[in-house]
N, CA, C and O atoms as a GROMACS GRO file, in nm:
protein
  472
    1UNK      N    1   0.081  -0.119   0.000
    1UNK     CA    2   0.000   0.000   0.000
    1UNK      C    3   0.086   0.127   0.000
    1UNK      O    4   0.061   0.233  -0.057
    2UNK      N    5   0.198   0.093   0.078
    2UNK     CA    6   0.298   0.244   0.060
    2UNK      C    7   0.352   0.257  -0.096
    2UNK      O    8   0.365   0.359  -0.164
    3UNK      N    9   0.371   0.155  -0.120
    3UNK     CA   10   0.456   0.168  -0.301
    3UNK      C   11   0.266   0.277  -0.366
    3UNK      O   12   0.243   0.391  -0.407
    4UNK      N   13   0.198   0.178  -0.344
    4UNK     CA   14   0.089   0.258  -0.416
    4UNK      C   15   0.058   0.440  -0.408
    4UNK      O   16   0.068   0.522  -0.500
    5UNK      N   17   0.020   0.461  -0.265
    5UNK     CA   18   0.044   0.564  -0.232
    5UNK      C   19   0.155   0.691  -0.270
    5UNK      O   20   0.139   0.813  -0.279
    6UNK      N   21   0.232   0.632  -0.282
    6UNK     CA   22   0.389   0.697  -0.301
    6UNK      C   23   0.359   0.680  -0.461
    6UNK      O   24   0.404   0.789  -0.494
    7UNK      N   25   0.330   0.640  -0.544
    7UNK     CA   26   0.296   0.631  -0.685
    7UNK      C   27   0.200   0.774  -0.732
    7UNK      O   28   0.209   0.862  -0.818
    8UNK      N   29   0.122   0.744  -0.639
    8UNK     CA   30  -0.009   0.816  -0.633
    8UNK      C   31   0.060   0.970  -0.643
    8UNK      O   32   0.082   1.054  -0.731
    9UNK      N   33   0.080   0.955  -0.487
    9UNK     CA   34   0.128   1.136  -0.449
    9UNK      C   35   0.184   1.166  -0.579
    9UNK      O   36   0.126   1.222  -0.672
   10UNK      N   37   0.335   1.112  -0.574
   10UNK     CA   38   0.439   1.138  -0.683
   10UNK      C   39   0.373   1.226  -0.822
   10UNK      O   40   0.394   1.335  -0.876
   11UNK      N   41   0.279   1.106  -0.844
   11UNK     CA   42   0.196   1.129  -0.999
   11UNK      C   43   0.160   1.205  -0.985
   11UNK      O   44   0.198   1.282  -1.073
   12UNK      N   45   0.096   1.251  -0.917
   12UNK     CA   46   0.006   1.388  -0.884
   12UNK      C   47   0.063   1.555  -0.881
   12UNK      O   48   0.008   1.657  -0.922
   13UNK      N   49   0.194   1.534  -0.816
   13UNK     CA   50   0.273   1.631  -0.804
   13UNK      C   51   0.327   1.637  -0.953
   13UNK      O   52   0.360   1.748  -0.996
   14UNK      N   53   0.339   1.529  -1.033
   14UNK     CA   54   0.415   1.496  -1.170
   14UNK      C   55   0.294   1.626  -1.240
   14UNK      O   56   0.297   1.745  -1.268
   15UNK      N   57   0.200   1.518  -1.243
   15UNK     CA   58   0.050   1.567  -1.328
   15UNK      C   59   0.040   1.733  -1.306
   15UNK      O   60  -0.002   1.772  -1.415
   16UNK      N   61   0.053   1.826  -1.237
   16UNK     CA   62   0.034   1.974  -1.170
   16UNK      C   63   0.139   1.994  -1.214
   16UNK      O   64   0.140   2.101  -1.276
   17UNK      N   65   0.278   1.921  -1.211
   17UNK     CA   66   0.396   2.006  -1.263
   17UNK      C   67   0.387   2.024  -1.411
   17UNK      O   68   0.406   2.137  -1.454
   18UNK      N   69   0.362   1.935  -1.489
   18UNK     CA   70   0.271   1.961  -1.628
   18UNK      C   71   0.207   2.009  -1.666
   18UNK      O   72   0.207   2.045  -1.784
   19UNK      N   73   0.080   2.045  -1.539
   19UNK     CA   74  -0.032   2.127  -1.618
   19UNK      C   75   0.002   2.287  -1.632
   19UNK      O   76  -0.046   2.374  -1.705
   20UNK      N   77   0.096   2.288  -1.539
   20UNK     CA   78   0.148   2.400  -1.469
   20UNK      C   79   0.277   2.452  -1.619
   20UNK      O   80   0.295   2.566  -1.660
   21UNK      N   81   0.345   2.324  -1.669
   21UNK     CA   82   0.448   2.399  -1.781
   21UNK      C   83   0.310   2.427  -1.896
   21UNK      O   84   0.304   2.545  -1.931
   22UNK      N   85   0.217   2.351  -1.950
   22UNK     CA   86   0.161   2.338  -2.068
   22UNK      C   87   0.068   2.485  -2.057
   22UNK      O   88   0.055   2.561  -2.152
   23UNK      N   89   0.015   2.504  -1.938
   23UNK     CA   90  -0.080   2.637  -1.949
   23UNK      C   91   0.004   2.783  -1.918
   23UNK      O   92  -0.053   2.892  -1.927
   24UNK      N   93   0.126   2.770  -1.888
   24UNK     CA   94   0.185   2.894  -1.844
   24UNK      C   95   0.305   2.925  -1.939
   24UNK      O   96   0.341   2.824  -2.000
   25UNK      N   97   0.384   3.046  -1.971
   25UNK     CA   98   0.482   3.061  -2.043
   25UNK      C   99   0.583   3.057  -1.934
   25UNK      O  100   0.670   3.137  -1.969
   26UNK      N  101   0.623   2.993  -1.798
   26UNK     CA  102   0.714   3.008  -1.784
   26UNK      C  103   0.809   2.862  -1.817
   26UNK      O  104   0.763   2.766  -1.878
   27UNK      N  105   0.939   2.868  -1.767
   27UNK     CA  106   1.038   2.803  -1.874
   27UNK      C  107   1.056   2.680  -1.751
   27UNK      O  108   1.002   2.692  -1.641
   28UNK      N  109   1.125   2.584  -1.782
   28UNK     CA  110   1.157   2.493  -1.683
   28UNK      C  111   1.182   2.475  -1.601
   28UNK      O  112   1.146   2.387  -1.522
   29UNK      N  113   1.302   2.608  -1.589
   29UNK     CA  114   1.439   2.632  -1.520
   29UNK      C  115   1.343   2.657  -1.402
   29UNK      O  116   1.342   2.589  -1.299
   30UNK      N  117   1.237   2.795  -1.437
   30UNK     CA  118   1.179   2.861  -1.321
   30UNK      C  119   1.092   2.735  -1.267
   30UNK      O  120   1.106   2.682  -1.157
   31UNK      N  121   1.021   2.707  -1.344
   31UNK     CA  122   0.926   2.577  -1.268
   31UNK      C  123   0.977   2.527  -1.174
   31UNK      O  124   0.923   2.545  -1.064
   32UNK      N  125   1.111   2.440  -1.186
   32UNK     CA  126   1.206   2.401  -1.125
   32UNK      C  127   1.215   2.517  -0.940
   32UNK      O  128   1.170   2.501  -0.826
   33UNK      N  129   1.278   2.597  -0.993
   33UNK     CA  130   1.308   2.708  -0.867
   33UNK      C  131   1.160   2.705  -0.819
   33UNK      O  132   1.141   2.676  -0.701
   34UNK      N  133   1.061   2.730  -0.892
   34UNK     CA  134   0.966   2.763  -0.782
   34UNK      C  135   0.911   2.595  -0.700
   34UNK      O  136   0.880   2.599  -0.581
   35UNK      N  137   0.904   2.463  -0.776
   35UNK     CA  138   0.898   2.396  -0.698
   35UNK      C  139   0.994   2.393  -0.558
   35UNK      O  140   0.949   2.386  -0.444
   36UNK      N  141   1.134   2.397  -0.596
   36UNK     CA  142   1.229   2.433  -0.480
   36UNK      C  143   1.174   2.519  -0.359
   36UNK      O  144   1.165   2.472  -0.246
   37UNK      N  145   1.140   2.646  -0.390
   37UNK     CA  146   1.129   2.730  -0.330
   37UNK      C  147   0.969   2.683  -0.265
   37UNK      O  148   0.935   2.744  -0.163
   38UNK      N  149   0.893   2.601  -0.309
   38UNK     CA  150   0.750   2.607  -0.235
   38UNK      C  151   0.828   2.500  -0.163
   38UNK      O  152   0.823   2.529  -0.044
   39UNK      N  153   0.894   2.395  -0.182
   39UNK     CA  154   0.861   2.311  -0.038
   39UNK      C  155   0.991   2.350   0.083
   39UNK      O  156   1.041   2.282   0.173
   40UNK      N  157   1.010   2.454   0.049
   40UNK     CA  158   1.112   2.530   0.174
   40UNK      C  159   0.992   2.576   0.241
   40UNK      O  160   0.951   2.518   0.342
   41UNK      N  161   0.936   2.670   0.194
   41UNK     CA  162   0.844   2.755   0.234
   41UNK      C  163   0.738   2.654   0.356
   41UNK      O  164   0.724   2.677   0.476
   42UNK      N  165   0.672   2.536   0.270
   42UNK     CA  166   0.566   2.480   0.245
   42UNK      C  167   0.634   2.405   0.427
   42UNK      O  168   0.563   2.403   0.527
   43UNK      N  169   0.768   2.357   0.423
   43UNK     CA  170   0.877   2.314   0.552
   43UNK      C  171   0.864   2.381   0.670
   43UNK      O  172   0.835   2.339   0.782
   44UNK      N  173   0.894   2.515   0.623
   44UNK     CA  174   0.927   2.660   0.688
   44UNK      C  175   0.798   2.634   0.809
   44UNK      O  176   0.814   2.585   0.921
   45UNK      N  177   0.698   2.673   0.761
   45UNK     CA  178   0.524   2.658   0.795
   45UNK      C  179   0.477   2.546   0.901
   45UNK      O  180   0.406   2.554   1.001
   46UNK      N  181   0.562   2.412   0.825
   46UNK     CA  182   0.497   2.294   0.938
   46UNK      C  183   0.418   2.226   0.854
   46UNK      O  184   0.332   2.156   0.907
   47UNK      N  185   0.425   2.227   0.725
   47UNK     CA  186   0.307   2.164   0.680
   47UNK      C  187   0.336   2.054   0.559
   47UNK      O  188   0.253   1.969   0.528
   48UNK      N  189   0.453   2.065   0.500
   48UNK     CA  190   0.549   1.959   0.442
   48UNK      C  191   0.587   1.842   0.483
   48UNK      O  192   0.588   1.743   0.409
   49UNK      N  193   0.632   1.840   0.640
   49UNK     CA  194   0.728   1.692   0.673
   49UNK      C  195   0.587   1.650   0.720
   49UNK      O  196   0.557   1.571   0.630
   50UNK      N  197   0.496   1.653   0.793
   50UNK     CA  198   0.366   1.558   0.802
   50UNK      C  199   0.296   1.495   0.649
   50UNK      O  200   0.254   1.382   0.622
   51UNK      N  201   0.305   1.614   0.567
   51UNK     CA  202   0.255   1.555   0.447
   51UNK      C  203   0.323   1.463   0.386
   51UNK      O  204   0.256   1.372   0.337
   52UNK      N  205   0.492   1.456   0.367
   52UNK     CA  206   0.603   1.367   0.350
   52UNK      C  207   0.603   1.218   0.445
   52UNK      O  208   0.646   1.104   0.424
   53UNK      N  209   0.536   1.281   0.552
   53UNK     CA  210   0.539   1.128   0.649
   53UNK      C  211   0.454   1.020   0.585
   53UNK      O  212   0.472   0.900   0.561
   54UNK      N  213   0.306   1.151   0.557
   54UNK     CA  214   0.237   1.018   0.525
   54UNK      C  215   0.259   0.990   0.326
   54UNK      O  216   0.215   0.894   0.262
   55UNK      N  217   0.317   1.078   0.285
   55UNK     CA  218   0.329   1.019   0.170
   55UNK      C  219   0.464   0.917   0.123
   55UNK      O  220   0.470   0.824   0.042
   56UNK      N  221   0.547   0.966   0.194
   56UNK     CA  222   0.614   0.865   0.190
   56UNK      C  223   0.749   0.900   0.032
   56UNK      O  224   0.756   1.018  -0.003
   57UNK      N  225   0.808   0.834  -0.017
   57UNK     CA  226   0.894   0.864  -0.114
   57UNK      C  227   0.808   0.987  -0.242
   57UNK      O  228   0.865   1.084  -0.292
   58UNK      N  229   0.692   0.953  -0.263
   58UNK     CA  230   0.594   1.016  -0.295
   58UNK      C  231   0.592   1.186  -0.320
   58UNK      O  232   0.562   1.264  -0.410
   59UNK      N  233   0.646   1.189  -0.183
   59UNK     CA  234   0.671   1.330  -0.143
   59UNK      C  235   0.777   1.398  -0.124
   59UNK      O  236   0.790   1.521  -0.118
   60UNK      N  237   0.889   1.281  -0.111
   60UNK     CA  238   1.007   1.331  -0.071
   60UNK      C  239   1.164   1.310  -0.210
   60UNK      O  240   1.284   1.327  -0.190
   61UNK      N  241   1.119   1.285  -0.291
   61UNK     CA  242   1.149   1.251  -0.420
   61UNK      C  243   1.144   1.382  -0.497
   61UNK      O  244   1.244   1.435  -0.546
   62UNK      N  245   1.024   1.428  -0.504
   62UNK     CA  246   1.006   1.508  -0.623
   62UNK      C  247   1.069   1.670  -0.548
   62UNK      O  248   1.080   1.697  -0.429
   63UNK      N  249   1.099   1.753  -0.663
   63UNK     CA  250   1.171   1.853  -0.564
   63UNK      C  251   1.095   1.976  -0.528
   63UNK      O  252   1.117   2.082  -0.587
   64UNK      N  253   1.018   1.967  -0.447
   64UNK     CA  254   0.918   2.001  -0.338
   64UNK      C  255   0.963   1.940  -0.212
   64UNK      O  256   0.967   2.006  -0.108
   65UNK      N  257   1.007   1.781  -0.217
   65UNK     CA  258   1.079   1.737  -0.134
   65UNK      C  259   1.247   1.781  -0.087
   65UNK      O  260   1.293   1.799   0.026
   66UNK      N  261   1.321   1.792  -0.236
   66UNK     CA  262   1.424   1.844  -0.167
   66UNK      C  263   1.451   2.027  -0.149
   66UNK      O  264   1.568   2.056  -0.128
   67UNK      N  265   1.337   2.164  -0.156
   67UNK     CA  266   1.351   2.207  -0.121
   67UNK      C  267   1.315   2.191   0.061
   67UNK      O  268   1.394   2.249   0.135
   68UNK      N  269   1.228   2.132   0.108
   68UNK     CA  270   1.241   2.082   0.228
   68UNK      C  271   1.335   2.067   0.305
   68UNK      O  272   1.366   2.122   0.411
   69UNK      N  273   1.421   1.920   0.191
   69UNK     CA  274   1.518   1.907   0.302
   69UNK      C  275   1.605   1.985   0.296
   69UNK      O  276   1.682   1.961   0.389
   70UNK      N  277   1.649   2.095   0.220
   70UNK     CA  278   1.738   2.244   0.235
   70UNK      C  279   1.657   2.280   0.396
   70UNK      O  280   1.697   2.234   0.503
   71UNK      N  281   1.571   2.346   0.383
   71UNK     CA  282   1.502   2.426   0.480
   71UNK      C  283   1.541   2.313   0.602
   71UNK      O  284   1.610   2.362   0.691
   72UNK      N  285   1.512   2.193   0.616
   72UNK     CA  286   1.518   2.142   0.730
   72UNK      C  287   1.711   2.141   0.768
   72UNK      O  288   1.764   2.147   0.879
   73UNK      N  289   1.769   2.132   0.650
   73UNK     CA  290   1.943   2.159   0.703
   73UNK      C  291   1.976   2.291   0.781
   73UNK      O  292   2.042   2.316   0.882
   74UNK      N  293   1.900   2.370   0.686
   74UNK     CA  294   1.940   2.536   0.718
   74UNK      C  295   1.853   2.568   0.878
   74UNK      O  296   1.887   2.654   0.960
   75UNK      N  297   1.758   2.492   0.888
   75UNK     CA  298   1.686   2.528   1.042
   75UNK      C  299   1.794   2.439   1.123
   75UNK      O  300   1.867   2.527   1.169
   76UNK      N  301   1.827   2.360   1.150
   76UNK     CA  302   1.906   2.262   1.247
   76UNK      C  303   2.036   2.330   1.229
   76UNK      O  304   2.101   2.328   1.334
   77UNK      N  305   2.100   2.393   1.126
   77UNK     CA  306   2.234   2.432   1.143
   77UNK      C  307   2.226   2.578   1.183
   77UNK      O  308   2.307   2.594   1.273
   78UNK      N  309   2.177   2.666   1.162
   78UNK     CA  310   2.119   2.789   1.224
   78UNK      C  311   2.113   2.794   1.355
   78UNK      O  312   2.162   2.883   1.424
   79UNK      N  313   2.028   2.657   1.411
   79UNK     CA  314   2.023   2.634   1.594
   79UNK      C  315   2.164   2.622   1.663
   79UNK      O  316   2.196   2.655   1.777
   80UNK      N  317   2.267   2.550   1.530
   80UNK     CA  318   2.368   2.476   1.615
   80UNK      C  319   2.505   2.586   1.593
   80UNK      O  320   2.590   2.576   1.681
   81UNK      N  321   2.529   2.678   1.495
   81UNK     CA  322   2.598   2.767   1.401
   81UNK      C  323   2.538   2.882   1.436
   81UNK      O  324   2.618   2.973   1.457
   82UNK      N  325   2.431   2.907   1.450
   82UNK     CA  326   2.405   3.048   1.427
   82UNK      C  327   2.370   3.139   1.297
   82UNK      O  328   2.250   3.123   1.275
   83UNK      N  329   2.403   3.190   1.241
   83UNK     CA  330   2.389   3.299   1.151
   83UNK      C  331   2.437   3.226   0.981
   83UNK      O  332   2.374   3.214   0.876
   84UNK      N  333   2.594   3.186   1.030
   84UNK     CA  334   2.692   3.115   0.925
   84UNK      C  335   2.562   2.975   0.907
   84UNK      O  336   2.500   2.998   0.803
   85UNK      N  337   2.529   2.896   0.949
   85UNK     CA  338   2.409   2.792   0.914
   85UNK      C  339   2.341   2.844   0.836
   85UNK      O  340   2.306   2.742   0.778
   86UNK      N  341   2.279   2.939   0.773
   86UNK     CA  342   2.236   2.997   0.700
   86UNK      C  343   2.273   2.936   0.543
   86UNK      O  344   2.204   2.886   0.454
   87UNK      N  345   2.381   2.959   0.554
   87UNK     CA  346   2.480   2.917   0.413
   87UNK      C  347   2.557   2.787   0.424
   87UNK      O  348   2.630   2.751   0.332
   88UNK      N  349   2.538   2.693   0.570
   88UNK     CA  350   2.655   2.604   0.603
   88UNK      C  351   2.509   2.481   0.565
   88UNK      O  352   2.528   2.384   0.491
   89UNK      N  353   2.420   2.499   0.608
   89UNK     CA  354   2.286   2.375   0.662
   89UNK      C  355   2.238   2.353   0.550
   89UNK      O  356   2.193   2.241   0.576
   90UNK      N  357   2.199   2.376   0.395
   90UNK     CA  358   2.119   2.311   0.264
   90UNK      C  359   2.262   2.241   0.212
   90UNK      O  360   2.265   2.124   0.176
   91UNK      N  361   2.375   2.322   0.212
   91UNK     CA  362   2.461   2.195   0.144
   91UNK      C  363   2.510   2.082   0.248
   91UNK      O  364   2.564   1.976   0.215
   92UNK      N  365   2.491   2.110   0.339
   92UNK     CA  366   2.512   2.001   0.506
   92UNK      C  367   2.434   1.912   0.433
   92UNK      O  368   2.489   1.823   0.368
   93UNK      N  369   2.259   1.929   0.438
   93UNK     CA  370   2.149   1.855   0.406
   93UNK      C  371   2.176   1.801   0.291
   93UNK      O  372   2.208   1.684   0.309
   94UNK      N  373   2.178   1.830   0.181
   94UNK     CA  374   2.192   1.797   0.042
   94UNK      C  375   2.258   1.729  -0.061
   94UNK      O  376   2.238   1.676  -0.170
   95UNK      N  377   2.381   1.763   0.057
   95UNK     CA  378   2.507   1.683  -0.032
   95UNK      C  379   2.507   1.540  -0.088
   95UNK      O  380   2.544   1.511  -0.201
   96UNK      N  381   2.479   1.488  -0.031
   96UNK     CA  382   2.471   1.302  -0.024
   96UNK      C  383   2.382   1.325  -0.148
   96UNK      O  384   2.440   1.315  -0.256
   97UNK      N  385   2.239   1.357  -0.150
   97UNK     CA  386   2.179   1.366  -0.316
   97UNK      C  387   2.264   1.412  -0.400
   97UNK      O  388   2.320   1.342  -0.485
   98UNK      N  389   2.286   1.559  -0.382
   98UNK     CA  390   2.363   1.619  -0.481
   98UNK      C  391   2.498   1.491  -0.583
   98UNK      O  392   2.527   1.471  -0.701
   99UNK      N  393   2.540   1.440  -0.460
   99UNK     CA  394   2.677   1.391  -0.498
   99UNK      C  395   2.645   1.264  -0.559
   99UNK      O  396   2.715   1.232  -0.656
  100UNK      N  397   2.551   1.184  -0.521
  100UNK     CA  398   2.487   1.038  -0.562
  100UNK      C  399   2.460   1.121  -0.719
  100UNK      O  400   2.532   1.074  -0.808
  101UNK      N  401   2.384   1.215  -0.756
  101UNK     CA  402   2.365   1.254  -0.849
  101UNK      C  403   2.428   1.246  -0.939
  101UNK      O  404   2.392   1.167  -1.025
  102UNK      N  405   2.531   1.312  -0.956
  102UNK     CA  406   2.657   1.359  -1.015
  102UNK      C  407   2.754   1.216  -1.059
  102UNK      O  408   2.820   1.198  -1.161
  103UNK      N  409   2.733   1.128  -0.940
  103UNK     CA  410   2.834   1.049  -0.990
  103UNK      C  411   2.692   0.967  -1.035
  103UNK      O  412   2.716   0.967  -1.156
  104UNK      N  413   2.634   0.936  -1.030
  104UNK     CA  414   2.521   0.805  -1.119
  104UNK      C  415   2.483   0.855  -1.223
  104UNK      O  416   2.412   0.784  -1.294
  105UNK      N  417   2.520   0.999  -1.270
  105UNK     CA  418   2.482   1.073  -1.390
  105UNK      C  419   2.629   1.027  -1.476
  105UNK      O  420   2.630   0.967  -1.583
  106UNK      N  421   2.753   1.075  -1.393
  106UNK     CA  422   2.871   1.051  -1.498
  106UNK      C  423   2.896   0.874  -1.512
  106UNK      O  424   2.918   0.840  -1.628
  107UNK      N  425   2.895   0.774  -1.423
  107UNK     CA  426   2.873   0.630  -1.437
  107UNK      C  427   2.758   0.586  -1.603
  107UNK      O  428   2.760   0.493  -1.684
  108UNK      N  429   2.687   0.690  -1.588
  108UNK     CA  430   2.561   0.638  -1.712
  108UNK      C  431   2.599   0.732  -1.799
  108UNK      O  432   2.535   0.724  -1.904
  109UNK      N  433   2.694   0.833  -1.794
  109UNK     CA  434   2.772   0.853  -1.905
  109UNK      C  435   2.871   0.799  -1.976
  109UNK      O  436   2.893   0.814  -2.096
  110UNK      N  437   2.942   0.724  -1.883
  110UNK     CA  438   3.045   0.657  -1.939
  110UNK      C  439   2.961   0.510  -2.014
  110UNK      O  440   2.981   0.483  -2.132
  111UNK      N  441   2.912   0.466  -1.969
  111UNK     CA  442   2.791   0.327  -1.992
  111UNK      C  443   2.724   0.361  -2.132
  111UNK      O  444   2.707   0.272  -2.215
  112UNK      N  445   2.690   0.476  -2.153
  112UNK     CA  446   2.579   0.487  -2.249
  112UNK      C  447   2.670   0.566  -2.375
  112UNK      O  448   2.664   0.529  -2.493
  113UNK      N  449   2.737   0.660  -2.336
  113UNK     CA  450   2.789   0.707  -2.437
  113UNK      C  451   2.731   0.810  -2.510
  113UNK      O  452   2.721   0.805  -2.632
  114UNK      N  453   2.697   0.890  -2.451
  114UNK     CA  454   2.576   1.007  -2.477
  114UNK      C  455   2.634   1.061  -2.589
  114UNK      O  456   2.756   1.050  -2.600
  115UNK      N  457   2.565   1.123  -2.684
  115UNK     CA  458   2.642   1.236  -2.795
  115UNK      C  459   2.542   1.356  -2.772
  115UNK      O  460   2.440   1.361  -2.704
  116UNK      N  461   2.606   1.457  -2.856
  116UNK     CA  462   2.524   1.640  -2.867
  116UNK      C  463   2.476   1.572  -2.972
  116UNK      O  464   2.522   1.475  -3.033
  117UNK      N  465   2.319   1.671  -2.991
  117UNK     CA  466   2.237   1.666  -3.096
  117UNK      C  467   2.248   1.739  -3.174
  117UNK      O  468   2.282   1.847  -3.125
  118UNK      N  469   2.236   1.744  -3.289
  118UNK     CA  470   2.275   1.831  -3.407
  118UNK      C  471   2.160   1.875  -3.513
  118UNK      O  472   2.189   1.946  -3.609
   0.00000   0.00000   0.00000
């Protein structure tokens, strides 16, 4: 039932991020930032990590989820740092994605053999 659920949410957030590029002129990039920026916000509030609990990967996948977990680095390092947490707590939080990223992106570069389109 959690795989389902977590399908569900996911899709849903998928489905709105679509309807959201196809009816509006803005560009990806921004789509992108503003999902970021709502689930900091959405964190900020109190109203994100309950919704993430019960959704499960669902929620914490799509990046609504990882502006969250910025906001949740930058609140815990802020408590423990002070001021400098500010700038020390989203790459604290983040890194481990960020970096899994990067290298499972260049691994399936070397594997696949990507070319530029012409």
């Amino acid at each position: 039932m959690e795989y389902l659920k977590a399908f569900l949410v996911g899709g849903a957030i998928c489905a709105l991020v679509q309807i959201l590029m196809d009816n509006t002129k803005l560009m990806p990039g921004r789509i992108m930032v503003l999902l970021v920026v709502t689930g900091s916000i959405l964190g900020a509030i109190g109203i994100y990590q309950p919704f993430a609990d019960w959704a499960g990967a669902g929620a914490t996948v799509p990046l609504l989820g990882f502006g969250n977990t910025l906001w949740k680095g930058v609140s815990k390092s802020m408590g423990e740092d002070g001021f400098l947490g500010i700038f020390k707590g989203g790459f604290t939080a983040s890194a481990v994605g960020i970096s899994g990223a990067l290298i499972f992106g260049y691994l399936g570069s070397i594997l696949f053999k990507p070319k530029m389109k012409s």
